[in-house]
N, C-alpha and C positions, 0 to 999 in steps of 0.2 A: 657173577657177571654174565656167565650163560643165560642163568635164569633172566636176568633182565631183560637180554637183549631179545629172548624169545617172544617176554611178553609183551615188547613195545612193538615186535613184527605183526604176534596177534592182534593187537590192538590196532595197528595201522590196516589190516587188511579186513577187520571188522569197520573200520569205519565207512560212513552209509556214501559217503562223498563219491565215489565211482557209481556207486547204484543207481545214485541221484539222476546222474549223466544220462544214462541208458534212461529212468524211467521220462527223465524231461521229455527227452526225442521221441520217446513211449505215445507219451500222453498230448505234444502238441502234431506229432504225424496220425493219430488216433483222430483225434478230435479236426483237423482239415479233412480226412476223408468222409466223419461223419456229416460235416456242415455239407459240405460238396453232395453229397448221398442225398440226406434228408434234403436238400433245395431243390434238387432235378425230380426227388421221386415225387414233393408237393407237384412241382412244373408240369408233371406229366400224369399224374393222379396213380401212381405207382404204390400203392401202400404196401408191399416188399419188398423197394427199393429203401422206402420211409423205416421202415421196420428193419433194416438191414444196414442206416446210418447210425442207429438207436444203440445198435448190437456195434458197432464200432465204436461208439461215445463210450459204454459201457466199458471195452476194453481198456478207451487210454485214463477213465476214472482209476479203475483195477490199477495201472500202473503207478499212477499217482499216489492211492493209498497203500497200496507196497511200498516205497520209499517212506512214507509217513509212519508206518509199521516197524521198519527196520529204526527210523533214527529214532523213534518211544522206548524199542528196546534199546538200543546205542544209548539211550539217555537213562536208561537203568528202570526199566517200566516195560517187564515181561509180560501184562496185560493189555499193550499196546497193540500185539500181534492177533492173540484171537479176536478182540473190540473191533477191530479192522476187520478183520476175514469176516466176521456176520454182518457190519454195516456192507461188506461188498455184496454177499451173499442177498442181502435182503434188495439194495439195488437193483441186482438182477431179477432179482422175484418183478418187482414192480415195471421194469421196461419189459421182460417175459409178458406179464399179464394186458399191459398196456400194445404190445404189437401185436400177440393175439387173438385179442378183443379187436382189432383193427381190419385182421387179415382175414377171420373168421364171420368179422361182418359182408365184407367184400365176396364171400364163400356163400354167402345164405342171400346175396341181395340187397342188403344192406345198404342202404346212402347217409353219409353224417350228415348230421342235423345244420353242419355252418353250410353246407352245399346247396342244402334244401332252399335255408335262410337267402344265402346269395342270387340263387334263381329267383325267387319271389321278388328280394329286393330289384333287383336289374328289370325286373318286368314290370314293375308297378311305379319305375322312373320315368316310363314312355308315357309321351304328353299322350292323352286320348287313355291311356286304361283307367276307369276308375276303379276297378279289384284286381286282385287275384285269387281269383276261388280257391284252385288247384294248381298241386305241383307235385308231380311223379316224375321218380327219376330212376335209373339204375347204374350199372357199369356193366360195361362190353369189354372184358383185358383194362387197358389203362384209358378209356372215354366214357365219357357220360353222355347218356341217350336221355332226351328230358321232354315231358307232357306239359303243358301249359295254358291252364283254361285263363283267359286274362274278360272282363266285365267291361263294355263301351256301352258308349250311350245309344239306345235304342233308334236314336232319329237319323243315324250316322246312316251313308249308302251303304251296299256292298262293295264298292268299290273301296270306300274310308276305311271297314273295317279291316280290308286286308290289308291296305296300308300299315295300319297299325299293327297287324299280324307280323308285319315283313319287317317292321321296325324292331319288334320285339325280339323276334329271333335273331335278328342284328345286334343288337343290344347286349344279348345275349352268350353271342358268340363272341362279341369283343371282350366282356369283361372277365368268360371262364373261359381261360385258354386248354382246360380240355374237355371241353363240352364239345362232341360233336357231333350234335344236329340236337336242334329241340321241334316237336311239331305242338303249332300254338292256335288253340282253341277257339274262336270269337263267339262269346253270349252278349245279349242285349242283359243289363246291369237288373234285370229285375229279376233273368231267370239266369245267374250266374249259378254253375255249380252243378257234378253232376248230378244231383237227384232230379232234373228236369232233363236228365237226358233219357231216363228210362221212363218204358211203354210199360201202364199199369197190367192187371190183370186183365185180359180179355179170350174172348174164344170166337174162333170163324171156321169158315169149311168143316164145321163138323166135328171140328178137336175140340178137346176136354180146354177147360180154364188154364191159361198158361200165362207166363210174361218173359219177359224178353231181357 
């Protein structure tokens, strides 16, 4: 009778049903602070803000497959436990290499390629460009600083072009809310680009052959 009653207590206090509890609250208060993280760090071009909601999502995954672990084993499936621990293990490998391939780009100068895309795009919507040659960008902390050669049509005044100029960086700044400041180029569309910005090889007053 001893014996029984011990083993229904074990039984009852192995079971996953309290665990569960804790890891729900785990994994749904996990997963709001990462949404929250990752949306402000995009908002604000923060990629260790970005990288640091990643690292939260990860945590309330981990909780989640802890609970899924225990009720495999609860269900008599002691392979349930380390099959779990390496799917978590490997998770993290992949958010690990993914935030710093992020944060290491942001370190060396780096601008993602949707960023690139987006500037070009927003500049080649203003009525009057017909290209965009060029587009360099970087990051200053959490802004983007961006170059902008944009191609009009040669018969335009100067006065059109800079219209178009002022449009384009308007443009610009509406649609990336953390760009801040782009300086924007005007070529006539024939010699769009810089390899017509540079002075060949030449020599004056004396000096050897140079270019600029």
């Amino acid at each position: 009778m001893t014996r029984d009653r011990s083993e229904k207590q074990e039984h009852r206090h192995s079971h996953p049903h309290g665990h569960g509890e804790h890891s729900h609250i785990g994994f749904i208060g996990n997963e709001a602070v990462a949404v929250f993280r990752i949306r402000v760090g995009r908002e604000i071009g923060s990629a260790a803000l970005v990288a640091d909601g990643y690292h939260a999502r990860t945590d309330g995954w981990t909780s989640l497959a802890v609970l899924l672990a225990a009720i495999g084993v609860w269900l008599g499936y002691p392979l349930a436990d380390p099959i779990v621990g390496l799917l978590i293990a490997a998770a993290i490998l992949v958010i690990v290499w993914q935030s710093g391939k992020a944060v290491f780009t942001r370190l060396l100068d780096g601008v993602e390629p949707e960023a690139i895309e987006e500037i070009r795009h927003a500049a080649s919507d203003v009525p009057g460009v017909e290209d965009v040659s060029e587009v360099r960008a970087r990051w200053l902390g959490h802004r983007l600083h961006a170059e902008v050669n944009v191609a009009v049509d040669p018969e335009l005044s100067v006065a059109e072009g800079h219209a178009i100029a002022r449009e384009v960086n308007h443009q610009l700044l509406h649609h990336l809310s953390y760009l801040n400041g782009a300086l924007i180029h005007v070529d006539p569309v024939q010699e769009a680009g810089e390899e017509h910005h540079r002075i060949p090889a030449h020599s004056h007053d004396g000096l050897p052959l140079h270019s600029h």
